[in-house]
RONU-940678 format. One record per atom (N, C-alpha, C): x, y, z negated. Coordinates in steps of 0.05 Angstrom, whole numbers, padded with zeros to 5 digits, always signed. Atoms other than C-alpha are relative to their C-alpha. Layout:
! RONU-940678
XYZ
...
//
This chain:
! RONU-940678
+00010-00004+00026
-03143+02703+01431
-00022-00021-00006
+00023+00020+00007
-03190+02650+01392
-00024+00009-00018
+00028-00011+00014
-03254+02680+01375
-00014-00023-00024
+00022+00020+00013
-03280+02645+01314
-00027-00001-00013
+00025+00001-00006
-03352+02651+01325
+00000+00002+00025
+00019+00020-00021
-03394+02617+01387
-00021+00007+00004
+00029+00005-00005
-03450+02631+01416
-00009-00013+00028
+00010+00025-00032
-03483+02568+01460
-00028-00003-00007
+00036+00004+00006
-03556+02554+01473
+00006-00031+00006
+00003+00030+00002
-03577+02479+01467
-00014-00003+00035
+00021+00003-00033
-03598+02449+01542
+00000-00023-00005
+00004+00024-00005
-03608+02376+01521
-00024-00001-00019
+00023+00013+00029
-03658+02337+01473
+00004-00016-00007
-00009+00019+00021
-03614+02295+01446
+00003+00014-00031
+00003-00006+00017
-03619+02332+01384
-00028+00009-00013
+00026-00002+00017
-03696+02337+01376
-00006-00022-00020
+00009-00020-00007
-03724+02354+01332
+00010+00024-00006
-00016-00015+00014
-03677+02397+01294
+00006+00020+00022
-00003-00018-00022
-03652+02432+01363
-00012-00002+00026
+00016+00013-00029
-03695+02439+01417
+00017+00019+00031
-00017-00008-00025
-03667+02461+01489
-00007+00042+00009
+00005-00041-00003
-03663+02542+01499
+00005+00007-00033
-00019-00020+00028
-03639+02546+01420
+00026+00009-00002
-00025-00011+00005
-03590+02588+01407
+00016-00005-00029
-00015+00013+00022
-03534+02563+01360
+00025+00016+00001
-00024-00008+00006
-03478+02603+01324
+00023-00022-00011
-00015+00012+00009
-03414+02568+01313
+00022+00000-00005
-00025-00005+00007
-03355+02569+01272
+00021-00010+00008
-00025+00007-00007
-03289+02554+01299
+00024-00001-00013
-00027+00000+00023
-03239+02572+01241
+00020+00030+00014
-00022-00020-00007
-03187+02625+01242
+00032-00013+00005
-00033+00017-00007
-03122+02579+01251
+00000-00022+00012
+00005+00022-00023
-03104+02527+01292
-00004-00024-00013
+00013+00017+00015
-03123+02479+01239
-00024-00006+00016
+00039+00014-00008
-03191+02431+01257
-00014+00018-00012
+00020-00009+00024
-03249+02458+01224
-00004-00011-00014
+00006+00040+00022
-03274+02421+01166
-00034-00007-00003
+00027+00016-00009
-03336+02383+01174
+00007-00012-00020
+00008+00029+00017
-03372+02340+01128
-00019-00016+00010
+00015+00014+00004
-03418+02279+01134
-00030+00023+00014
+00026-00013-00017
-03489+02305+01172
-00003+00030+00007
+00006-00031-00015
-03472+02377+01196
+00004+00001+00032
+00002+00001-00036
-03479+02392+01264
+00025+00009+00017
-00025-00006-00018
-03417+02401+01304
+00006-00001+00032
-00010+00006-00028
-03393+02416+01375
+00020-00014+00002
-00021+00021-00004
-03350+02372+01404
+00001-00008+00035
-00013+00014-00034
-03309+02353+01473
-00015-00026+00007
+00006+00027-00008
-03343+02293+01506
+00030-00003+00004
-00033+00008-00014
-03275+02250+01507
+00006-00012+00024
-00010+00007-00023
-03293+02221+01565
-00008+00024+00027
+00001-00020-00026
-03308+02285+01605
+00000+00022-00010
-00009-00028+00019
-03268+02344+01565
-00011+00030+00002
+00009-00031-00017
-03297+02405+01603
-00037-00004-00010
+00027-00006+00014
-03369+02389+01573
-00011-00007-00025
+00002-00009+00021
-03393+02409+01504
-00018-00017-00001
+00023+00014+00009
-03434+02368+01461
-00009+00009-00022
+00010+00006+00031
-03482+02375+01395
-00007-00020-00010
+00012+00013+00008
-03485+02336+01350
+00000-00006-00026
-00003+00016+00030
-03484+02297+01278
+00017-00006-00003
-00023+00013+00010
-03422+02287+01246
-00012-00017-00022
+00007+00015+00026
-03444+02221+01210
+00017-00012-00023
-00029+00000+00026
-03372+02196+01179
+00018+00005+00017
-00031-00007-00003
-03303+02200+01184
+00016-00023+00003
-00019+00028+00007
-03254+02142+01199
+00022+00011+00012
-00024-00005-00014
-03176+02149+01214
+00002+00008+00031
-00004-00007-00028
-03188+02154+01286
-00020+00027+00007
+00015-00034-00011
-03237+02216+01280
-00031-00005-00007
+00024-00002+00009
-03309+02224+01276
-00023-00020+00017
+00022+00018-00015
-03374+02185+01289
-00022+00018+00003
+00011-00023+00002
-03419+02229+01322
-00030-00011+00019
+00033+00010+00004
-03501+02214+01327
-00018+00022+00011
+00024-00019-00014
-03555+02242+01367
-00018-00007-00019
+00022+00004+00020
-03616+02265+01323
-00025-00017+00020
+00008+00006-00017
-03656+02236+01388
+00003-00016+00017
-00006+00010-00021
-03621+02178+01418
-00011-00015+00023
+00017+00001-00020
-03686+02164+01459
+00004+00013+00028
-00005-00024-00016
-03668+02228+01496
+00019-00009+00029
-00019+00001-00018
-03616+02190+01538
+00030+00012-00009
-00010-00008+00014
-03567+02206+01490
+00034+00001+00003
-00025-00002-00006
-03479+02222+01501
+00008-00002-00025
-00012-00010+00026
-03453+02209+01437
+00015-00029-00010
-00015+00035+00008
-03414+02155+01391
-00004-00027+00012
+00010+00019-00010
-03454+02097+01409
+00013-00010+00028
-00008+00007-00029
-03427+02111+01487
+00033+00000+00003
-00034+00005-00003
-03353+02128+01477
+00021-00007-00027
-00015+00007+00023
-03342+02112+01400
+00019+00020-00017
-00003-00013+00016
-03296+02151+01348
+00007+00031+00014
-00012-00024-00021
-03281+02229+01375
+00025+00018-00017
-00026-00010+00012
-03214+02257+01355
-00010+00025-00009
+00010-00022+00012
-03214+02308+01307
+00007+00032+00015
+00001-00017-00016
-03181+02354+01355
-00015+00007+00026
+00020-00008-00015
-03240+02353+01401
-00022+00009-00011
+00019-00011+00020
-03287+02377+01349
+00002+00034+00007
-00007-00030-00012
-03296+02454+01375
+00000+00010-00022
+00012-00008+00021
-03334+02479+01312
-00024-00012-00014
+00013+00018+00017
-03382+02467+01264
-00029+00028+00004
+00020-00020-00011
-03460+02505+01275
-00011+00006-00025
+00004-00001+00033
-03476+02544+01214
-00033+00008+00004
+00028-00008-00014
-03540+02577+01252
-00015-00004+00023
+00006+00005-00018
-03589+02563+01293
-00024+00041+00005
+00010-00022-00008
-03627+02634+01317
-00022-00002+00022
+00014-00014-00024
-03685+02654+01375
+00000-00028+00014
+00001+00011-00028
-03693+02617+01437
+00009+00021+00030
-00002-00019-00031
-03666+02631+01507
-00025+00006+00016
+00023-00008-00017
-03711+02664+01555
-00003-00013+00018
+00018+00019-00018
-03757+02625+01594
-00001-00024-00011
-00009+00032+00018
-03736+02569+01547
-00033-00017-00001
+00033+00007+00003
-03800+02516+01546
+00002-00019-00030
+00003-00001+00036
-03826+02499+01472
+00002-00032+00005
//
């Protein structure tokens, strides 16, 4: 069954300052096997394409035929994102983060 709502806490800082590490983020997934639909600067999970088994956040900045260009708010941070592997298919797009909520416990500010 495909649950569509997510709940992942942030563990990087490539997205400060918008998400800092121990936030908790709700995320939509869609009800059908359709993509989700993303626009232009919302925050979206997404497959690293070059290492599928780990989740990323980040910026959907545009759209081109081959999929999305996707932007750390932080790319100081040491950052995994467009820049390192370039466009990300739209079927690696998990969902799209409509909330951010709390912090995890013990999380540091």
């Amino acid at each position: 069954m495909h649950w569509p709502i997510w709940r992942i806490a942030v563990a990087e800082h490539s997205m400060e300052p918008a998400l800092r590490p121990g936030d908790w983020l709700l995320i939509w997934r869609g009800t059908g096997r359709r993509p989700v639909r993303v626009r232009p600067g919302q925050l979206v999970i997404a497959r690293n394409p070059q290492q599928t088994q780990m989740l990323l956040v980040k910026r959907a900045a545009w759209h081109e035929p081959g999929g999305w260009w996707l932007d750390s708010d932080n790319p100081l941070a040491g950052a995994v994102d467009s820049a390192r592997f370039g466009l990300v298919a739209p079927e690696l797009i998990e969902g799209r983060v409509v909330m951010k909520y709390g912090r995890a416990a013990g999380a540091s500010r």
